[in-house]
Structures are given as C-alpha cells and as structure tokens.
N, CA, C, O and CB atoms as a CASP TS submission, in Angstrom:
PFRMAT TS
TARGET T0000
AUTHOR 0000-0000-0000
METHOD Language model
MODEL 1
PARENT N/A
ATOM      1  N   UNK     1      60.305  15.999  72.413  1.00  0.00           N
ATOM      2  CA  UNK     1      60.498  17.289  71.773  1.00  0.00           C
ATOM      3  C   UNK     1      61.385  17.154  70.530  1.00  0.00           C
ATOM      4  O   UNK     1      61.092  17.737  69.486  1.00  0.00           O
ATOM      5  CB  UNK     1      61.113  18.287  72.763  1.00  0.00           C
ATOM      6  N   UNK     2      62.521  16.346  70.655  1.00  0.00           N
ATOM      7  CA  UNK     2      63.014  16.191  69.389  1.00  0.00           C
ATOM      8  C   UNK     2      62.798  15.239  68.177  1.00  0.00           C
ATOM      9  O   UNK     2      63.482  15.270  67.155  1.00  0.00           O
ATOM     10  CB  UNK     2      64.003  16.111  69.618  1.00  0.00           C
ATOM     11  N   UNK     3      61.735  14.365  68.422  1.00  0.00           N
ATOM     12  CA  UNK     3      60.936  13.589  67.695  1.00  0.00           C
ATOM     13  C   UNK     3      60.133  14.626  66.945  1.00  0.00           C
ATOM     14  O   UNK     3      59.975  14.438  65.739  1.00  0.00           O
ATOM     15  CB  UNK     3      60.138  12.597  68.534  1.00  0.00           C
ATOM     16  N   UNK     4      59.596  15.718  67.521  1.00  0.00           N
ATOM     17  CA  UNK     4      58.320  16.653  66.908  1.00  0.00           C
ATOM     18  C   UNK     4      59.391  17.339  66.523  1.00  0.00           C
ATOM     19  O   UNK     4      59.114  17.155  65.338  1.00  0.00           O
ATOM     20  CB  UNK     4      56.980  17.481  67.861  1.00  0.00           C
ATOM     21  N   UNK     5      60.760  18.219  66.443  1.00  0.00           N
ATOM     22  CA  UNK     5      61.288  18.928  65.738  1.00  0.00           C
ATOM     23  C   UNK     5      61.924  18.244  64.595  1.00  0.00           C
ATOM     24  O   UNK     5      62.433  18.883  63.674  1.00  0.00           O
ATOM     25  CB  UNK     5      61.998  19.610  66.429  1.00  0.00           C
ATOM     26  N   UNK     6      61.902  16.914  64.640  1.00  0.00           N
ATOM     27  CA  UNK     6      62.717  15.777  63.598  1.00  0.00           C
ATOM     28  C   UNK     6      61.138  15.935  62.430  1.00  0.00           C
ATOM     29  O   UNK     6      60.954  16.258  61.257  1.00  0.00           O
ATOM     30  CB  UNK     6      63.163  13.532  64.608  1.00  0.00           C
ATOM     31  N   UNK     7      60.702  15.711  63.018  1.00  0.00           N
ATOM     32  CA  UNK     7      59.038  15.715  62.195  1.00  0.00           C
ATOM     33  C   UNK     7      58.891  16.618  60.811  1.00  0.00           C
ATOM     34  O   UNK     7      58.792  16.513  59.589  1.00  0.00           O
ATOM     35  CB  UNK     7      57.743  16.501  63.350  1.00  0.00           C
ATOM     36  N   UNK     8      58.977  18.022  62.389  1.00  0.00           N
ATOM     37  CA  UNK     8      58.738  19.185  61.570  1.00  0.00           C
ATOM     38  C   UNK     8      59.987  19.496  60.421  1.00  0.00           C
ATOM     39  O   UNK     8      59.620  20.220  59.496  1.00  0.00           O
ATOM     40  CB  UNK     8      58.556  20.434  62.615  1.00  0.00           C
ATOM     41  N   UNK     9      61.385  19.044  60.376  1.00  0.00           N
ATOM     42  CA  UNK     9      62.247  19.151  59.398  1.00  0.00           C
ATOM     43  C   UNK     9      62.247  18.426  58.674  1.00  0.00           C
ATOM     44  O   UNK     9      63.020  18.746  57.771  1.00  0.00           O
ATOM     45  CB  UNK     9      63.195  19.239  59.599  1.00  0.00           C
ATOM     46  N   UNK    10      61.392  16.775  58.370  1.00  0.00           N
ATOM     47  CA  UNK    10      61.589  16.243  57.610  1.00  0.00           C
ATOM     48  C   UNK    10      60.168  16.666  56.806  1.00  0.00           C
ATOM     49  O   UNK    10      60.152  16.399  55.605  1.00  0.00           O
ATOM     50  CB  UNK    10      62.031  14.990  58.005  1.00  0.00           C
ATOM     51  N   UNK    11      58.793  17.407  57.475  1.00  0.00           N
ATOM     52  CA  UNK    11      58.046  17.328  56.791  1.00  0.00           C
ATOM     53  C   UNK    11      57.696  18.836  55.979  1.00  0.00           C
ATOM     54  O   UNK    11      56.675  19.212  55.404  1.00  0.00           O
ATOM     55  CB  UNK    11      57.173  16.682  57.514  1.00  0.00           C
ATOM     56  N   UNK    12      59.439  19.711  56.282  1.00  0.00           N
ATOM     57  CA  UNK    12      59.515  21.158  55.254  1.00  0.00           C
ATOM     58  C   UNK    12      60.248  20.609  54.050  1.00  0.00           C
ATOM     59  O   UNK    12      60.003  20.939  52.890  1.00  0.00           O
ATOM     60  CB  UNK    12      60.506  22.662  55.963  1.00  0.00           C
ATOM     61  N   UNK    13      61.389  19.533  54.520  1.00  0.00           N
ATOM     62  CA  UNK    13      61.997  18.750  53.143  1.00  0.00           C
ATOM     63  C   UNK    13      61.697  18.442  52.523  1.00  0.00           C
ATOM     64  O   UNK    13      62.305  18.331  51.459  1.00  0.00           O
ATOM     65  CB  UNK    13      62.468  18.011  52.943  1.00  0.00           C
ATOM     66  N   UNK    14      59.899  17.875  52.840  1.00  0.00           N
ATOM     67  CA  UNK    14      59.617  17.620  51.508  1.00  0.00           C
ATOM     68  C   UNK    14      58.491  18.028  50.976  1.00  0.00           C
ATOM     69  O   UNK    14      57.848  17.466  50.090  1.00  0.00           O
ATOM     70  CB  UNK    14      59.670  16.468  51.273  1.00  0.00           C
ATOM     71  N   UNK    15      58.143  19.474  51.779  1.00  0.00           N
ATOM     72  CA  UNK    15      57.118  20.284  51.111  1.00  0.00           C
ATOM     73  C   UNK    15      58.284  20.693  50.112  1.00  0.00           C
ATOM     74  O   UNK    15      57.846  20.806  48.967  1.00  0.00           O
ATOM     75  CB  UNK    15      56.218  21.575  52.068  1.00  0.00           C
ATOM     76  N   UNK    16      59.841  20.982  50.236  1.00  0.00           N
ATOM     77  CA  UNK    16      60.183  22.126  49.394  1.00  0.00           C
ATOM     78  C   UNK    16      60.907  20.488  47.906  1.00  0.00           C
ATOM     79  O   UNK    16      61.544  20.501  46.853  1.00  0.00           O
ATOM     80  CB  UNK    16      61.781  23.720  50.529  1.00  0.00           C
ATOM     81  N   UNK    17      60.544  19.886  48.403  1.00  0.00           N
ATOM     82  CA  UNK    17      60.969  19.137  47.506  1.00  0.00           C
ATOM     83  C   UNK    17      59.747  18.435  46.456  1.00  0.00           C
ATOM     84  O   UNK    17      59.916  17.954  45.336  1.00  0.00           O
ATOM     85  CB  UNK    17      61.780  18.193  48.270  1.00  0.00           C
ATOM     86  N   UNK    18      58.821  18.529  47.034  1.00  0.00           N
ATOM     87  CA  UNK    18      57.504  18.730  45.925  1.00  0.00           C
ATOM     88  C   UNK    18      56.928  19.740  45.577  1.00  0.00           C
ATOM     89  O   UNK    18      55.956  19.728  44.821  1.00  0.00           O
ATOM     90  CB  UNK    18      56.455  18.194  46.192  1.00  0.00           C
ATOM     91  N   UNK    19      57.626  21.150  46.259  1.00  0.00           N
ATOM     92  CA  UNK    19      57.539  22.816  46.185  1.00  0.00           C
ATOM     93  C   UNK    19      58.183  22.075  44.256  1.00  0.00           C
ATOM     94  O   UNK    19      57.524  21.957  43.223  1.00  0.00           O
ATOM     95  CB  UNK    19      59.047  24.288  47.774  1.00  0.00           C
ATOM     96  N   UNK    20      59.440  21.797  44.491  1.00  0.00           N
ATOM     97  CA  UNK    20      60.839  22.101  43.478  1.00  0.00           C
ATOM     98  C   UNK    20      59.957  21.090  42.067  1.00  0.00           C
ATOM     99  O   UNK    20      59.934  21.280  40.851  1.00  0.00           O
ATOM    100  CB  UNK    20      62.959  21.148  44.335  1.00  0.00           C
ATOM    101  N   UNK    21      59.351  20.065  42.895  1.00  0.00           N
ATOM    102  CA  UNK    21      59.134  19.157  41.554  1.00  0.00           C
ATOM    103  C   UNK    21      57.512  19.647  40.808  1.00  0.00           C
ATOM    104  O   UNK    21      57.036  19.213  39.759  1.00  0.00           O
ATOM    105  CB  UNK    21      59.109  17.202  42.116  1.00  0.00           C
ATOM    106  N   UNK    22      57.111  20.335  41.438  1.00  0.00           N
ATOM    107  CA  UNK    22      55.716  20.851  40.672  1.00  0.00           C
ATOM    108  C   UNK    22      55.956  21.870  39.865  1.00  0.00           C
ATOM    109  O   UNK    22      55.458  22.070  38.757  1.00  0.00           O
ATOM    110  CB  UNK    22      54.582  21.357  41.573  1.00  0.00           C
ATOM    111  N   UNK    23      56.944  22.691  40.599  1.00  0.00           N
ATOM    112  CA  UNK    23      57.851  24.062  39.919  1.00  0.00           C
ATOM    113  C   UNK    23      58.742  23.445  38.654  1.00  0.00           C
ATOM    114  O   UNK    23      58.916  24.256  37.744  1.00  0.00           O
ATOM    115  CB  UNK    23      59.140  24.857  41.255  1.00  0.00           C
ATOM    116  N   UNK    24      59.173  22.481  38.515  1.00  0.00           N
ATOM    117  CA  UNK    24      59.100  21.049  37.306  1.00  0.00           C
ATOM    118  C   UNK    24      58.691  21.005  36.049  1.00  0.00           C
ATOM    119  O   UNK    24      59.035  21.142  34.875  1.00  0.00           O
ATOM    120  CB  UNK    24      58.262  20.025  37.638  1.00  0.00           C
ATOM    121  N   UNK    25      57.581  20.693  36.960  1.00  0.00           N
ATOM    122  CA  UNK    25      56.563  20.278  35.977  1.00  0.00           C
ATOM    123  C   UNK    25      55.593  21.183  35.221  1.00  0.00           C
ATOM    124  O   UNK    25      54.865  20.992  34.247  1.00  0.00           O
ATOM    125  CB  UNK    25      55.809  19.446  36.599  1.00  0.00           C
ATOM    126  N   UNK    26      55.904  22.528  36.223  1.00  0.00           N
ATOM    127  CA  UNK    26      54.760  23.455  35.477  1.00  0.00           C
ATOM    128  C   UNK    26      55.954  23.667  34.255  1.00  0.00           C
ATOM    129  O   UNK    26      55.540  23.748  33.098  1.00  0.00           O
ATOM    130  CB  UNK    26      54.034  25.201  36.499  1.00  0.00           C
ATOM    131  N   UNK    27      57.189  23.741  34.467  1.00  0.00           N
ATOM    132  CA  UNK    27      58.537  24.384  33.036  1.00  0.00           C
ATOM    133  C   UNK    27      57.768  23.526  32.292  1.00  0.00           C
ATOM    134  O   UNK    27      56.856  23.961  31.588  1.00  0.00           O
ATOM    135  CB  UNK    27      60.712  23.988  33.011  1.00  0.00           C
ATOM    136  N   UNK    28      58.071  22.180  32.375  1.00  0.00           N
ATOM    137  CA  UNK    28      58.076  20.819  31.580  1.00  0.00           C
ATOM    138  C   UNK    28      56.463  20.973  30.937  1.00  0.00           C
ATOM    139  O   UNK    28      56.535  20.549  29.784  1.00  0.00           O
ATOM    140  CB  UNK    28      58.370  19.214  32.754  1.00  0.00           C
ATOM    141  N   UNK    29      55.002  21.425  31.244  1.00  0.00           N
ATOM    142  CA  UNK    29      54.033  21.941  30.754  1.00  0.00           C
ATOM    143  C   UNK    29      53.971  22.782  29.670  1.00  0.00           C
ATOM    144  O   UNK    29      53.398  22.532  28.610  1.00  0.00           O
ATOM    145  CB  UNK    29      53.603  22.373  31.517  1.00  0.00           C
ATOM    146  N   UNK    30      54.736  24.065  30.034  1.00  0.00           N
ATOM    147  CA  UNK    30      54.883  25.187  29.457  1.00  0.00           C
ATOM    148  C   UNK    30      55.979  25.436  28.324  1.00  0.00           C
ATOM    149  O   UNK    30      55.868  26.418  27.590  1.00  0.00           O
ATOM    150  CB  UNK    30      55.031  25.961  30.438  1.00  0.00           C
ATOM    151  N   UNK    31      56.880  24.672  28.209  1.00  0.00           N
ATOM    152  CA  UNK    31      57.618  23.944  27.016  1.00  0.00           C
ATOM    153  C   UNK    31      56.748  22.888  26.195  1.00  0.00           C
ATOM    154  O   UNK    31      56.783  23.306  25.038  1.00  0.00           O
ATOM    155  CB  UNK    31      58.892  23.144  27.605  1.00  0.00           C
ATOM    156  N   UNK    32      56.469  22.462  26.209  1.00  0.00           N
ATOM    157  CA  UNK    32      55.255  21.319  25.888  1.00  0.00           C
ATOM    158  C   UNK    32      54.236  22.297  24.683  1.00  0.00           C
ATOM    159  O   UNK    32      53.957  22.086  23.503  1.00  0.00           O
ATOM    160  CB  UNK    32      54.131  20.803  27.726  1.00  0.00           C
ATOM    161  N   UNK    33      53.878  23.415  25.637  1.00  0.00           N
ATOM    162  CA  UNK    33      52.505  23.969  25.086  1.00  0.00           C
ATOM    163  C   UNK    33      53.179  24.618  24.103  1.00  0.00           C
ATOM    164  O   UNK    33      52.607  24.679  23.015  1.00  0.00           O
ATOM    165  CB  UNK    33      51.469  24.936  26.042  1.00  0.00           C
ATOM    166  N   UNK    34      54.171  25.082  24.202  1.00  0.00           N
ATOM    167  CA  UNK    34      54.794  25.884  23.249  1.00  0.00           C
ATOM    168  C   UNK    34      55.590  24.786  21.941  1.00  0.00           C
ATOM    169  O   UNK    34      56.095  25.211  20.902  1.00  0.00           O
ATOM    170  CB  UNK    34      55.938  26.901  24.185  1.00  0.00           C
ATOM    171  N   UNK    35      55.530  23.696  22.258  1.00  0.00           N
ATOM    172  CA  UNK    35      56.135  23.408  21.233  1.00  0.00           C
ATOM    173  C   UNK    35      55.447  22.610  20.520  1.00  0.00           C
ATOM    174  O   UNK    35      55.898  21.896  19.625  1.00  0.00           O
ATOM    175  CB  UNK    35      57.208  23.015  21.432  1.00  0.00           C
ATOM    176  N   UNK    36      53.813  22.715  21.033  1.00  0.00           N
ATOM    177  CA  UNK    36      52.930  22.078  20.269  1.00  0.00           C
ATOM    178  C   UNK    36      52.354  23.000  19.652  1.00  0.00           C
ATOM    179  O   UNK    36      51.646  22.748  18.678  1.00  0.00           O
ATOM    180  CB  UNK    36      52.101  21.278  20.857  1.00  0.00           C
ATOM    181  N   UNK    37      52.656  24.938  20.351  1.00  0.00           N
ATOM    182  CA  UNK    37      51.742  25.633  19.110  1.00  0.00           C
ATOM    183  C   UNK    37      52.865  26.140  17.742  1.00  0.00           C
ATOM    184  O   UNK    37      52.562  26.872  16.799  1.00  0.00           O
ATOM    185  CB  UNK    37      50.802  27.295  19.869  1.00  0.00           C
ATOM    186  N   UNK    38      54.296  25.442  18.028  1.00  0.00           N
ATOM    187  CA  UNK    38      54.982  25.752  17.204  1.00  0.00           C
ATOM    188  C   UNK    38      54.476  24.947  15.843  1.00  0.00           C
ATOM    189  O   UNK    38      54.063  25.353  14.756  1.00  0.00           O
ATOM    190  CB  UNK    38      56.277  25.577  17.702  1.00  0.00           C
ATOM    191  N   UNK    39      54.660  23.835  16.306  1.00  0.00           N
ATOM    192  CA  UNK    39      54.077  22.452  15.273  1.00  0.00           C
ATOM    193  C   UNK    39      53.215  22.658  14.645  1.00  0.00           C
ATOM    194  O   UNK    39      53.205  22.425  13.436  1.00  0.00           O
ATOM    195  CB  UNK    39      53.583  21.248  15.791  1.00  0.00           C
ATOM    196  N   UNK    40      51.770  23.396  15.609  1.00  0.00           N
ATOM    197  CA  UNK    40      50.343  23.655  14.543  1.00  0.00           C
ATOM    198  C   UNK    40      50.440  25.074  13.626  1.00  0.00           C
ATOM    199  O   UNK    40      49.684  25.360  12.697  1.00  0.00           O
ATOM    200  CB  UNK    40      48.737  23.858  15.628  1.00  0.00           C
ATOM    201  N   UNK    41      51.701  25.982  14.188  1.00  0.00           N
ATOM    202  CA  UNK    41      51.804  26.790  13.062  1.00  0.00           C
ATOM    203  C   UNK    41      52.544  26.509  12.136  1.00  0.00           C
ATOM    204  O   UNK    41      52.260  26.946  11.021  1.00  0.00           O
ATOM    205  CB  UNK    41      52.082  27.831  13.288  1.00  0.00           C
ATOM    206  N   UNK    42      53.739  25.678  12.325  1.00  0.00           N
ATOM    207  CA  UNK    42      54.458  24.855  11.043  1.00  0.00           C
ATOM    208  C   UNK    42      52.899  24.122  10.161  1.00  0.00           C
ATOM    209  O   UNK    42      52.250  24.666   9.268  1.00  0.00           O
ATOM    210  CB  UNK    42      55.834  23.248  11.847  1.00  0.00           C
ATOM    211  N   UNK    43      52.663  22.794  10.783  1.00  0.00           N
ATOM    212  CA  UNK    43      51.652  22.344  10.028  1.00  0.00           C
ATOM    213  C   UNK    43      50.342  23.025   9.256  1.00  0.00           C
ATOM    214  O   UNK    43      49.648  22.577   8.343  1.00  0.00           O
ATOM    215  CB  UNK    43      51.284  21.599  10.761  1.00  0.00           C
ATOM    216  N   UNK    44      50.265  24.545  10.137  1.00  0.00           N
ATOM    217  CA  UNK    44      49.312  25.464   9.065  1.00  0.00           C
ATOM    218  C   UNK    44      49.871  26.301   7.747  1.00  0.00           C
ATOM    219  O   UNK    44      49.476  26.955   6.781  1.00  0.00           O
ATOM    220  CB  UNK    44      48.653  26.615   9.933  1.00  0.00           C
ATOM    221  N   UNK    45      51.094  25.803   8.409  1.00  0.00           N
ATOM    222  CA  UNK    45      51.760  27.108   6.781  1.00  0.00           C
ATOM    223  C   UNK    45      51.891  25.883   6.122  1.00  0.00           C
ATOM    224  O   UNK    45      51.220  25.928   5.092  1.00  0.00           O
ATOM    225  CB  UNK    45      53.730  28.381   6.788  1.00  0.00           C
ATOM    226  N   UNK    46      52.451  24.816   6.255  1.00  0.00           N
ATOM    227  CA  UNK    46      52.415  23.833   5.102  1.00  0.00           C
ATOM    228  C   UNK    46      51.283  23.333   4.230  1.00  0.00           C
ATOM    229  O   UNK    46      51.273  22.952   3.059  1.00  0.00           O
ATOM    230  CB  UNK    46      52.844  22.801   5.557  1.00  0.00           C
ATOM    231  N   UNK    47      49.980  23.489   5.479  1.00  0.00           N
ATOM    232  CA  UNK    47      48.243  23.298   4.186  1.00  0.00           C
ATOM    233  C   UNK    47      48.358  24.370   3.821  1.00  0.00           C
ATOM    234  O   UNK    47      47.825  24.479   2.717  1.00  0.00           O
ATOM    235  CB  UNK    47      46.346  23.067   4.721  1.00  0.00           C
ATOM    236  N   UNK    48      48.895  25.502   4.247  1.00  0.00           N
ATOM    237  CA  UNK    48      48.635  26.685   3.164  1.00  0.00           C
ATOM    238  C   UNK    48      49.175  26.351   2.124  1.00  0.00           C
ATOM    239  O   UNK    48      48.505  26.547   1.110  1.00  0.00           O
ATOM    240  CB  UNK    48      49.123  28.037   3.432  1.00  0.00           C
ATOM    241  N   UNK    49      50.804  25.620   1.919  1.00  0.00           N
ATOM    242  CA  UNK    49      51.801  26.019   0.996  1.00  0.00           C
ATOM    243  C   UNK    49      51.196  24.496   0.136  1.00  0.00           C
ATOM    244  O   UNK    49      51.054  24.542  -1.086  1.00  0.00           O
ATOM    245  CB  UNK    49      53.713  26.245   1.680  1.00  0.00           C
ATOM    246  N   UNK    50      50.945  23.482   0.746  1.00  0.00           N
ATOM    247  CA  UNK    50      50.219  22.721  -0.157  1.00  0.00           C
ATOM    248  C   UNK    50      49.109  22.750  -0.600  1.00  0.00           C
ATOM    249  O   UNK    50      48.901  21.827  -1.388  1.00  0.00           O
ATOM    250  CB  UNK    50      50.195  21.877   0.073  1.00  0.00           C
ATOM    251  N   UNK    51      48.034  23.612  -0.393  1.00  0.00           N
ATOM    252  CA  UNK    51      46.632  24.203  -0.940  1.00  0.00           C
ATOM    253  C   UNK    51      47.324  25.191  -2.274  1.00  0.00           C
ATOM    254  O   UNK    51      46.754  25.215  -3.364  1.00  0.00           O
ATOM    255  CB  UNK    51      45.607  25.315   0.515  1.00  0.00           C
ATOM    256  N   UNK    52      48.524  25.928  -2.037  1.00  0.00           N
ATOM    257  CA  UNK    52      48.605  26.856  -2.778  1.00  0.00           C
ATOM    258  C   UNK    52      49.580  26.129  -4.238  1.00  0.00           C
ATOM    259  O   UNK    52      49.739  26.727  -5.302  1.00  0.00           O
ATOM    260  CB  UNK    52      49.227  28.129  -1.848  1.00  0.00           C
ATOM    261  N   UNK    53      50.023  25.002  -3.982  1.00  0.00           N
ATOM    262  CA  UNK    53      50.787  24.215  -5.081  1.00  0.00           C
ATOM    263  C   UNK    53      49.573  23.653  -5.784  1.00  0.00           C
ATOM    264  O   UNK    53      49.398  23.701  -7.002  1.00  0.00           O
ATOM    265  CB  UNK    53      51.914  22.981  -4.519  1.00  0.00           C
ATOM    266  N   UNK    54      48.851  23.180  -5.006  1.00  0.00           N
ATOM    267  CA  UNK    54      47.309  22.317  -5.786  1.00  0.00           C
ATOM    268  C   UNK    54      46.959  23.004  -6.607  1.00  0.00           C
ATOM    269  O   UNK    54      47.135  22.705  -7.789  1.00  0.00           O
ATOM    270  CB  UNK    54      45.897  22.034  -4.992  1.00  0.00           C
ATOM    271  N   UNK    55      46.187  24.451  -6.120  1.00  0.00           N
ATOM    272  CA  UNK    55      45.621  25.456  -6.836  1.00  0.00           C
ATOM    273  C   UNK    55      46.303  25.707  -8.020  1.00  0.00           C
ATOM    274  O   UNK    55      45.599  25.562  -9.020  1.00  0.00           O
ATOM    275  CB  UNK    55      45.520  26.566  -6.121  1.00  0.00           C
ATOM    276  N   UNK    56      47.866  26.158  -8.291  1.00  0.00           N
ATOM    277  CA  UNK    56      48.884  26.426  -8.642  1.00  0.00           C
ATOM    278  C   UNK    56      48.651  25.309  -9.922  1.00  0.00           C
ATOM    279  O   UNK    56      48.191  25.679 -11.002  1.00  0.00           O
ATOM    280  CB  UNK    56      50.016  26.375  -7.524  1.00  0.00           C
ATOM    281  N   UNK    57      49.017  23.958  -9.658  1.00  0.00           N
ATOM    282  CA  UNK    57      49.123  22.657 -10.440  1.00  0.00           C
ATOM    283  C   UNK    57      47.571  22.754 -11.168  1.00  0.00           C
ATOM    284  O   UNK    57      47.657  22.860 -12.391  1.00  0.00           O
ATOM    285  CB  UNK    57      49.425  21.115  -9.320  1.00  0.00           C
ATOM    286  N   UNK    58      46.469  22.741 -10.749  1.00  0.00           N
ATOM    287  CA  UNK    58      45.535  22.705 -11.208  1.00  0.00           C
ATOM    288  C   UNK    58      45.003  23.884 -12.282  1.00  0.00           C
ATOM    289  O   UNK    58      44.247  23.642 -13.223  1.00  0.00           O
ATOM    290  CB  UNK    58      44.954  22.489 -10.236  1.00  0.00           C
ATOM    291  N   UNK    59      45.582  25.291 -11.934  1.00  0.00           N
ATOM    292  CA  UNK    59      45.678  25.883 -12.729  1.00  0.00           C
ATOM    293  C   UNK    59      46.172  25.535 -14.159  1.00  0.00           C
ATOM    294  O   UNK    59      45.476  25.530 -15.174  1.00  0.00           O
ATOM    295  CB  UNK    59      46.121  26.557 -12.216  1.00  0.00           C
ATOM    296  N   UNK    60      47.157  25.318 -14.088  1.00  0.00           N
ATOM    297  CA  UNK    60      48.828  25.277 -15.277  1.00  0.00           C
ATOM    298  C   UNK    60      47.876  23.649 -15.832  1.00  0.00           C
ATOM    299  O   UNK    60      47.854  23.255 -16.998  1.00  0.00           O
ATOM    300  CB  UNK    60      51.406  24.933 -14.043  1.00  0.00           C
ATOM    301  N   UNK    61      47.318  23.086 -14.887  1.00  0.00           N
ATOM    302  CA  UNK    61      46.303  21.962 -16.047  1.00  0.00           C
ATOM    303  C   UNK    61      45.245  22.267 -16.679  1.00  0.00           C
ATOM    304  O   UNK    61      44.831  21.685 -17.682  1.00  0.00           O
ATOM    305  CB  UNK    61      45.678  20.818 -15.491  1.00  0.00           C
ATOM    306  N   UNK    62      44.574  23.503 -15.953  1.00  0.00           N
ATOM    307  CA  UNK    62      43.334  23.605 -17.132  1.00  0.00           C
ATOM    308  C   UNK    62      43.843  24.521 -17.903  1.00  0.00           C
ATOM    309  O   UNK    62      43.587  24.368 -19.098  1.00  0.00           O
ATOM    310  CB  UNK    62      41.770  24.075 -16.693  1.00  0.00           C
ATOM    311  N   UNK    63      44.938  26.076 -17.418  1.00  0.00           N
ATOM    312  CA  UNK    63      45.592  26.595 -18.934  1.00  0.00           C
ATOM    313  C   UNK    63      46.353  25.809 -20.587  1.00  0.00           C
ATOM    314  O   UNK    63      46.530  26.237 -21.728  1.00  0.00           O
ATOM    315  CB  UNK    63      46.749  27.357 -18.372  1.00  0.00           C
ATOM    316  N   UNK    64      46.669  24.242 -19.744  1.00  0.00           N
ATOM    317  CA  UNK    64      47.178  23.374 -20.711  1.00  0.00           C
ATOM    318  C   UNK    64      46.102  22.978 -21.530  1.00  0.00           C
ATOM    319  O   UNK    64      46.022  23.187 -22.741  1.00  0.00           O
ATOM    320  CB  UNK    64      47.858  22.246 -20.155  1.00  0.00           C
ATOM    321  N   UNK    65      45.063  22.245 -20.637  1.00  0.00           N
ATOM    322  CA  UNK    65      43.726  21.423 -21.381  1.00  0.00           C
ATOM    323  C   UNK    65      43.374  22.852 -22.600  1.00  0.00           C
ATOM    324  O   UNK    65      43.686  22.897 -23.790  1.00  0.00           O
ATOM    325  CB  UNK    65      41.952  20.979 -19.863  1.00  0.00           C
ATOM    326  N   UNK    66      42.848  23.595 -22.010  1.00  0.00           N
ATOM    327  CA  UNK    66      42.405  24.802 -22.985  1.00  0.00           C
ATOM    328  C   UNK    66      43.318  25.240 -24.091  1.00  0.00           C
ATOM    329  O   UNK    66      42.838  25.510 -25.192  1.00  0.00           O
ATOM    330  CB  UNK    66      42.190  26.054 -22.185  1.00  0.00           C
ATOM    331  N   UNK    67      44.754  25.334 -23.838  1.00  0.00           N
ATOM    332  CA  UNK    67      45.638  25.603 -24.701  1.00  0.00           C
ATOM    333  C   UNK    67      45.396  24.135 -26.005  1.00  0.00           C
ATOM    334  O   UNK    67      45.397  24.308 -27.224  1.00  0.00           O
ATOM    335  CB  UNK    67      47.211  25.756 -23.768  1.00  0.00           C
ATOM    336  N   UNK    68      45.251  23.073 -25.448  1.00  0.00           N
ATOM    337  CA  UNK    68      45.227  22.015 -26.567  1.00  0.00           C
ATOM    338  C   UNK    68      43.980  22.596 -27.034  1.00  0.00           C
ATOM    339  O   UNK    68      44.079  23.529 -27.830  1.00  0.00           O
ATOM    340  CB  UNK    68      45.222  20.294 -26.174  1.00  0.00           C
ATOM    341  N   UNK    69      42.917  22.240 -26.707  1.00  0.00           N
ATOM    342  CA  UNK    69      41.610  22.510 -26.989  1.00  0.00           C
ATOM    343  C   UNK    69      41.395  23.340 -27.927  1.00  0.00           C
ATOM    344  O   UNK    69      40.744  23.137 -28.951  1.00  0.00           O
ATOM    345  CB  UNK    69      40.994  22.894 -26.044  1.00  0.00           C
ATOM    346  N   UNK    70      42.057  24.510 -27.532  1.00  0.00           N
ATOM    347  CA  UNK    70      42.209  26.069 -28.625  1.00  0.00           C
ATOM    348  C   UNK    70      43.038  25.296 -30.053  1.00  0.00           C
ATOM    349  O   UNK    70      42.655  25.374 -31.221  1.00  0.00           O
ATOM    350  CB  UNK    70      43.638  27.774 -27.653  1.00  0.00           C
ATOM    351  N   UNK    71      44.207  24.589 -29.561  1.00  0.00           N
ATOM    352  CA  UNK    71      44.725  24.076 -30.983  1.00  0.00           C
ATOM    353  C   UNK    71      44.163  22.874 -31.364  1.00  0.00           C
ATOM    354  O   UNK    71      44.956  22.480 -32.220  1.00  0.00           O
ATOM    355  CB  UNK    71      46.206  23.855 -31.054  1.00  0.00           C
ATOM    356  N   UNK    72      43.284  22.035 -31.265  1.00  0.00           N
ATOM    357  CA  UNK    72      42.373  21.228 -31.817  1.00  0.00           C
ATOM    358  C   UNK    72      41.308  21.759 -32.667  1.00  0.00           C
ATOM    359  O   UNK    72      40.860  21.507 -33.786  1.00  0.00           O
ATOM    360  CB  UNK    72      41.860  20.592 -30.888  1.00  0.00           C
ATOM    361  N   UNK    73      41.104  22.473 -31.853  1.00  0.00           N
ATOM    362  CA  UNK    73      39.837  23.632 -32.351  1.00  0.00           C
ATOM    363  C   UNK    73      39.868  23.652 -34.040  1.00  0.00           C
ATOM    364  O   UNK    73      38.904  23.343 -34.740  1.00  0.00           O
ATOM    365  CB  UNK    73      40.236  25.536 -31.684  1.00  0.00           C
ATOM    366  N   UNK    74      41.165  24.077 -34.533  1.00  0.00           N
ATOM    367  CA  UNK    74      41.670  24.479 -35.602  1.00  0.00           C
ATOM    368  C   UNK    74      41.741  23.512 -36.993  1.00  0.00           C
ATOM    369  O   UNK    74      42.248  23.951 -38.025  1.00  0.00           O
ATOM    370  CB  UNK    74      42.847  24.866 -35.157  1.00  0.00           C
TER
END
C-alpha cells in the first residue's frame, strides 16, 4: 500500500513539474512570436524608409540631369 501511495506522489510531481515546464515553454513561444513580429515590422518600415530615399535620390538625379540638359540646351 505504501509502494502504490509512493507511486502515486511521485507520479503528481511530475505531472506538475512538466504541468510547470510546458507552462514554460508556451511564455518562451509567445515572447518569441512577438518578438519576431516586432522585427518584421521594424524591417518593413525600413524597405519603406529605404524605397522612399531611392525614390527621393533618384528623383533629385533626374531634376539634376534635366536641370543640366535645360542649360546645355542653350
């Protein structure tokens, strides 16, 4: 009888102790997910902010090219 009650206490110890470590791992998941959709919204505002310097740069080069162009013209 106390072999089967030794049993039964060692085998709630370690339901609640793989209860505690799955309860873990789901935090350790759910930090994870979040700090990977932080990253892909950092990394989307930066192709924005570097699409919008390109555009930007490429502009201010063909207002230049044309600006010579206009004074060659002459």
């Amino acid at each position: 009888m106390l072999l089967f009650c030794t049993k039964c206490v060692l085998t709630l110890l370690l339901f609640i102790f793989f209860h505690q470590s799955i309860e873990n791992l789901e935090g350790q998941i759910a930090d994870a997910l979040t700090d990977r959709n932080k990253a892909a919204e950092t990394i989307s505002k930066l192709q924005v902010r570097l699409l919008l310097f390109m555009v930007s740069y490429l502009f201010n080069s063909v207002s230049e090219f044309k600006e010579k162009l206009h004074i060659m013209s002459y």
